[in-house]
FIDOVO-13382 format. One record per residue: x, z, y negated of N, C-alpha, C in turn. Coordinates in steps of 0.001 Angstrom, whole numbers, plus 500000, padded with zeros to 6 digits. Layout:
FIDOVO-13382
XZYXZYXZY ...
***
This chain:
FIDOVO-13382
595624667697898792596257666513898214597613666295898887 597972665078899316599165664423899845599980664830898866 601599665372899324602418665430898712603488664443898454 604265664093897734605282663380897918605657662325899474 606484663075899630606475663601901303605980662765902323 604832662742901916603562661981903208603471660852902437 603130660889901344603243659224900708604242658352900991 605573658457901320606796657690901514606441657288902675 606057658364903679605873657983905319604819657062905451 604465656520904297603160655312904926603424654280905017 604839653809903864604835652702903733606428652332904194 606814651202903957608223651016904678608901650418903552 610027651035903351611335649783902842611739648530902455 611765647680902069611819646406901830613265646291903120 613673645370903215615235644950904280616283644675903550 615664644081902566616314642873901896617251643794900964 618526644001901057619599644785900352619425645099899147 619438643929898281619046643931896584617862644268896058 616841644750897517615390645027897009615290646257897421 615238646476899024614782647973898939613581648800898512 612250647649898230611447648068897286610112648934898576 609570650040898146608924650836898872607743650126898896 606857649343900112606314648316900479604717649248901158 603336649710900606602372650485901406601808649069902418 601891647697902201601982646599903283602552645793903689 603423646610904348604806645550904560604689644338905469 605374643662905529605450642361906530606711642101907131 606402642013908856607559641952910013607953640508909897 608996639834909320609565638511909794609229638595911317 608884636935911951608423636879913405609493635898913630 610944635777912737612053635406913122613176636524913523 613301637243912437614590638609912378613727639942913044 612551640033912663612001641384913174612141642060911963 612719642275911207612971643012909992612013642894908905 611721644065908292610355644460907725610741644030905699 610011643296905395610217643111903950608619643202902779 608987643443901814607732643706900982607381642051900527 605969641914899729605077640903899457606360639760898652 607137640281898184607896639301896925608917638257898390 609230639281899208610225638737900433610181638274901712 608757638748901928607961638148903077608568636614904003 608314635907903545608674634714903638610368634612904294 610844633800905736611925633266906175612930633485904808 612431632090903653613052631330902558613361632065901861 612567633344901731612624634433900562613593635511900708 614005635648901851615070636575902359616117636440903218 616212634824903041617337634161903674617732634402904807 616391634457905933616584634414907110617363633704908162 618174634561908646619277633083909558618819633778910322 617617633940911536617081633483912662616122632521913201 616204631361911608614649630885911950615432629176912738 616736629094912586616482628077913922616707628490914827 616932630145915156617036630650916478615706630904916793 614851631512916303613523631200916967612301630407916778 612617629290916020611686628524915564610894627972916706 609847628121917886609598627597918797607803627285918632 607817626620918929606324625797918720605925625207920097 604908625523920844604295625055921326602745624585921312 602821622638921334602293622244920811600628622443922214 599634622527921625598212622790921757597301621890921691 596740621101922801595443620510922402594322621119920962 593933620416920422592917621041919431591843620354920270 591597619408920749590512619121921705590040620270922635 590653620285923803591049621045924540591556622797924933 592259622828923899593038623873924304594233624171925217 594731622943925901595667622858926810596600622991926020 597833623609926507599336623453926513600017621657926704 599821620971925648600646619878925585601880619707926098 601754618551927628603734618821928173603788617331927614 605031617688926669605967616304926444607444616468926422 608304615343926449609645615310926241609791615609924598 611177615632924780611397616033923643611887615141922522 611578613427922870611729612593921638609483612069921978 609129612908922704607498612356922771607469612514921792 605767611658920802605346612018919866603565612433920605 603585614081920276602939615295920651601241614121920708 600673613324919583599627612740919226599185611995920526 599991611437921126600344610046922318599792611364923146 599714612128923383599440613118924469598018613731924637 597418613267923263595683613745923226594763613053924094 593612613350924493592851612332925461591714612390924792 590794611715924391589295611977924169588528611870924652 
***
């Protein structure tokens, strides 16, 4: 039987200061990198200030599959072909 010990090592930490909560599926923000449990998951939920630093979207044919090139007042739709 797992002791103490080995149970802690499975799961991770919450980030989030006021939480801290011991997380067995944690979730990596894909803005900060920083690991938070189910309640904090979310940018909004843990008051992420990297998400207009990496907010980047590149837009995708759904036809296709191509990499859509537009400017940056294009509207992405004007760019589909059928």
């Amino acid at each position: 039987m797992a002791d103490e010990a080995d149970l802690l090592s499975i799961g991770k930490h919450c980030s989030l200061a006021s939480c801290k909560r011991l997380d067995f599926l944690p979730f990596q923000c894909s803005h900060c990198k920083e690991v938070f449990c189910l309640e904090h998951r979310t940018p909004e939920e843990h008051q992420c200030s990297h998400v207009g630093l990496t907010d980047v979207h590149v837009p995708v044919c759904p036809i296709c599959n191509q990499i859509i090139k537009k400017s940056k007042d294009e509207d992405i739709n004007t760019q589909v072909r059928y």
